[in-house]
N, C-alpha and C positions, 0 to 999 in steps of 0.2 A: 407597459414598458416604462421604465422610471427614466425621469429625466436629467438624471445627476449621474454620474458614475457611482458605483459602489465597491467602494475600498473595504480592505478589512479589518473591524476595529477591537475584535478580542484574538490575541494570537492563539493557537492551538498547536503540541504536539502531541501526537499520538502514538503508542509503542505497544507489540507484543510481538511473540514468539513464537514462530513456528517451525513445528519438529516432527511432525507427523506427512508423510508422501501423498500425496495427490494427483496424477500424473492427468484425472480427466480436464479436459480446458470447454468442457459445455456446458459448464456449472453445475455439476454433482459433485456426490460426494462430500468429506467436512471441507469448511471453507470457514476461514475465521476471519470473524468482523476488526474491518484495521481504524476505521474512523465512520460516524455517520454524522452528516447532516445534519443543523440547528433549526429551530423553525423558520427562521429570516434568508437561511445561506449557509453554505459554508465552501471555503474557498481551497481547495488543496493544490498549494504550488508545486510538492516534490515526495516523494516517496524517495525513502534511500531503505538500501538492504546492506547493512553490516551482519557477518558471520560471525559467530561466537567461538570459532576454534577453527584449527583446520579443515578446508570445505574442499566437495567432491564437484565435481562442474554438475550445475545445476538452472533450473528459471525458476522464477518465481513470478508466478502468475495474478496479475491483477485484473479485479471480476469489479461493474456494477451491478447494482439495482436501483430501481426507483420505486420497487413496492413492498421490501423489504427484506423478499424471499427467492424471487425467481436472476439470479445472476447470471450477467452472460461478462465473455470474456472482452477485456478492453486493453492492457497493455502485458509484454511480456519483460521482465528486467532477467538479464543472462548474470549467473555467478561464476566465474570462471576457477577452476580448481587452483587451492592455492597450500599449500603445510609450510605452517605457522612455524616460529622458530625464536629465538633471542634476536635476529636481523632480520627477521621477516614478518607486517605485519596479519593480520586479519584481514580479509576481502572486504571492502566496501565499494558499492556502487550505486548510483542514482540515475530515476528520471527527473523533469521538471514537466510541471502543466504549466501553460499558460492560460490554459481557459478552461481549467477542469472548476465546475462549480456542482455543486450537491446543494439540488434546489429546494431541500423539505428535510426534514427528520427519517422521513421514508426512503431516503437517500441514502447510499453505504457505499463502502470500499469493501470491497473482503480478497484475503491476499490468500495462495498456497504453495508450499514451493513442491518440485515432483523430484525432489531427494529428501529421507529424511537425514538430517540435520539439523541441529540449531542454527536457526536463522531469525536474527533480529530486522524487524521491519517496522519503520518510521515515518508517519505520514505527518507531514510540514505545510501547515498553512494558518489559516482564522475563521471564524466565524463573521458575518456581515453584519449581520444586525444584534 
């Protein structure tokens, strides 16, 4: 156990796109990797999910791991349906961690949503060491 706090000293965002349905939550199925783990740490305060156009009420399902490959389910972020317009914007919405830490490289997020849609997903935090 370290004796110092550990802050985080390289910031990190991470983004990609998922457009493909997934509707299982036992960790099958594709499942795309949203940020992993530094060798020292890495620190993820917040995941936000912005839509790319008008969206259908949907979740978007966030999965770890700690071995690289076998994910189990850990948070659900809800999209609620929204059509876009000139006065209307795009859906976004977030969670925050406050103690979400990815302790190795073998550490991962992998995100799906169970509508297909484009959905932009942004995981927000740093690496520790």
């Amino acid at each position: 156990m370290a004796s110092t706090p550990e802050f985080v000293k390289t910031p990190r965002i991470q983004t990609v796109n998922v457009s493909s349905a997934n509707t299982a939550i036992d960790g099958t199925g594709t499942i795309t990797e949203l940020i992993a783990g530094a060798v020292g740490g890495t620190r993820v305060l917040e995941i936000a999910v912005k839509c790319a156009a008008t969206s259908a009420a949907a979740n978007v399902n966030i999965f770890l791991t700690t071995d690289g490959s076998t994910y189990r389910l850990f948070d659900t972020i809800s999209v609620a349906a929204v059509t876009t317009g000139n006065t209307t914007p795009t859906n976004r919405v977030r969670a925050t961690y406050p103690n979400l830490v990815l302790a190795s490289a073998s550490h991962r997020v992998g995100i799906t949503t169970t509508i297909a849609q484009s959905t932009n997903v942004i995981a927000l935090g740093g690496d520790l060491a």
